[in-house]
C-alpha positions in Angstrom: -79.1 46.9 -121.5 -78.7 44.2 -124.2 -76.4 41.3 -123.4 -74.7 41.8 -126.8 -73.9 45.8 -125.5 -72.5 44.5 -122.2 -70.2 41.7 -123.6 -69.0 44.0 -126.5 -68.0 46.8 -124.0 -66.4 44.2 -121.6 -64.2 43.0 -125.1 -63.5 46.4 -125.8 -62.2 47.3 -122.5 -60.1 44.5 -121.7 -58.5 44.7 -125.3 -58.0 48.0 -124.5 -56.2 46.9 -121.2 -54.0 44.4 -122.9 -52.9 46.5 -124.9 -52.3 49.6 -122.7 -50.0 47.3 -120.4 -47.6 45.6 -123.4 -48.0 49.9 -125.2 -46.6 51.1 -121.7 -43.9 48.2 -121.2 -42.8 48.4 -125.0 -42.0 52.5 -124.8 -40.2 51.4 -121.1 -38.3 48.8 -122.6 -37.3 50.9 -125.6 -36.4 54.4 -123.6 -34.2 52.1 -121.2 -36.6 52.4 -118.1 -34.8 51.6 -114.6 -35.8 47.9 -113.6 -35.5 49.1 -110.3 -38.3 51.8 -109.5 -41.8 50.2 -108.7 -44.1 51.1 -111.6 -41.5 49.6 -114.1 -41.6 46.8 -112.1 -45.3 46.5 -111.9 -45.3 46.8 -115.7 -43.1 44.4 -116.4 -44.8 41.8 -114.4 -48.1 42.5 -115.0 -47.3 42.3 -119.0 -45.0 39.0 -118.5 -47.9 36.7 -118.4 -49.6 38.2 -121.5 -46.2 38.3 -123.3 -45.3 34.6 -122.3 -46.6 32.8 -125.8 -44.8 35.2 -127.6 -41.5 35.3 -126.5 -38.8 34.0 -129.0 -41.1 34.6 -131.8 -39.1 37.4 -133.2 -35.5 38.5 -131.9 -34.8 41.3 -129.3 -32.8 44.0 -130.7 -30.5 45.6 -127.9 -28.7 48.8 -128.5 -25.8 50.6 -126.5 -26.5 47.6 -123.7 -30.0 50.0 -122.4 -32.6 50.1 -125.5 -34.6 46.9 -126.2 -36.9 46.8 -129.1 -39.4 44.2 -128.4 -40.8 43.1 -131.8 -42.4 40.3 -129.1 -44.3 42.5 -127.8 -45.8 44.6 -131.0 -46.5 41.0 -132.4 -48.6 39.9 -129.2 -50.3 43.7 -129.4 -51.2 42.5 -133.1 -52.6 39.5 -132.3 -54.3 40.6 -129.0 -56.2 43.1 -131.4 -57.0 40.4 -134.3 -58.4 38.1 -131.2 -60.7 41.3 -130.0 -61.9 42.1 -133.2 -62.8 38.5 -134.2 -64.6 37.9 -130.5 -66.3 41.1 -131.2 -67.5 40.1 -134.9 -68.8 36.4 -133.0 -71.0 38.9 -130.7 -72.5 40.3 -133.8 -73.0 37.1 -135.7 -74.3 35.2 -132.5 -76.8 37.7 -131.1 -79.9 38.2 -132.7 -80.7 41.8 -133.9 -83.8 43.9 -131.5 -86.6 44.5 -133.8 -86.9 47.8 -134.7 -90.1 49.7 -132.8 -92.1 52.6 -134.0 -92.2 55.4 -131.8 -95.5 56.5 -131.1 -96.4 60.2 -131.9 -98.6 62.2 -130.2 
């Protein structure tokens, strides 16, 4: 397996990880999830230290004292994605295309 195939699959996946964690704790946040049970918890910390240079960029919107809309959070999804997509471009640009081989016929 090419280098360039193993580094663009391990971008891809934890991208996709990132951005799983703050999807889950935005629709929590927003449906009023119970602080209290253990997965909400687990969210919630686990997405804490990716949302921590984010925080006070935008205002948290509160409604009826439960629903929070995080626009945080959709702004660090947003950039999360931009920094993927730009690693995975520097993969392209920095590794040098295979030459392309002629299969043999028989």
């Amino acid at each position: 397996m090419r280098l360039s195939v193993l580094a663009t699959n391990l971008v891809n996946f934890f991208v996709g990880a990132v951005q799983a964690i703050l999807g889950v704790r935005f629709l929590l946040r927003l449906f009023g999830a119970n602080e209290a049970n253990g997965f909400v918890d687990w969210v919630y910390e686990m997405s804490a230290v990716l949302l921590q240079p984010f925080r006070g960029v935008f205002p948290t919107q509160v409604f009826d004292n439960q629903y929070v809309l995080e626009f945080s959070t959709l702004f660090a999804m947003l950039v999360y994605a931009l920094v993927g997509m730009f690693v995975l471009w520097l993969i392209v640009v920095l590794t040098p295309e295979e030459p392309v081989t002629k299969k043999k016929r028989r």
